[in-house]
N, C-alpha and C positions, 0 to 999 in steps of 0.2 A: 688687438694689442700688438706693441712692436717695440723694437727692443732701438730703432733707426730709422731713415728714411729709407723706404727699399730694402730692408733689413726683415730678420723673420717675421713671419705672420701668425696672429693666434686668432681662431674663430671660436666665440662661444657663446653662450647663452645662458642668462642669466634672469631672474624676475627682478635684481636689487644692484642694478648697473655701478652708481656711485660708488654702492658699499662692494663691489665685487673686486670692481678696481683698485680700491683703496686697497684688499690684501694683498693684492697682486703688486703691487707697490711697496708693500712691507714685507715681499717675501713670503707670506702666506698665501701664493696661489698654487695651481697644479703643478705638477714636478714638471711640465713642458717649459710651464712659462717662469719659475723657478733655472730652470737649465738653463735659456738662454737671455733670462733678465730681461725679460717682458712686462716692462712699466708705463709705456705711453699709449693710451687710446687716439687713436687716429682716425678710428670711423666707428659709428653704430646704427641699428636700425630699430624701432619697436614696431611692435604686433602688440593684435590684439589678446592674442592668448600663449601656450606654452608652448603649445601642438605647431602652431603656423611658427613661432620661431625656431624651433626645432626642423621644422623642414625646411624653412631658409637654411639654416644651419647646413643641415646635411649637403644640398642645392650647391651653398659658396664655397663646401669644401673640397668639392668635383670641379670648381672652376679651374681653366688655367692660371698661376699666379698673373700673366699680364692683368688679365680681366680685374682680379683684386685689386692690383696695383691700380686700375682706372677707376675700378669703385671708390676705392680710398681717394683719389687726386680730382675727383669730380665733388667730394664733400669738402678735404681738408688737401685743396693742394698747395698749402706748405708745411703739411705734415705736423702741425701741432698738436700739444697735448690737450685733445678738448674734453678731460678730467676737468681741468680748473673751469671749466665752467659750470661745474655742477655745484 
């Protein structure tokens, strides 16, 4: 989630993507993504379970931001909100 292009980053995990976004979108997400008005999905990944997405999780949020910024522009690089595809 992000709030721009190049703009803050939110990494999280979810089992119910669409609908996770969607609060995050209405204001009802976590006080991070609340703070800095984090409404646009820009990238995602599925796993097969809770555990393997969880340690991606932990993994991308030791990256250096470059590296996100090229995760994210190697799926959506012009930064669209690919919400509206769900």
């Amino acid at each position: 989630m992000t709030n721009k292009r190049n703009g803050t980053i939110y990494i999280g995990v979810t089992s119910n993507l669409s609908g996770r976004v969607y609060e995050h979108k209405e204001g009802r997400g976590g006080v991070f993504t609340r703070k800095y008005s984090l409404k646009m999905l820009v990238w995602y990944e599925t796993y097969p379970s809770v555990t393997d997405a969880n340690q991606r999780e932990t993994s991308l949020k030791r990256w250096p931001r470059k590296w996100k910024l090229d995760l994210i522009e190697k799926m959506n690089p012009v930064w669209e909100d690919l919400y509206l595809n769900f």
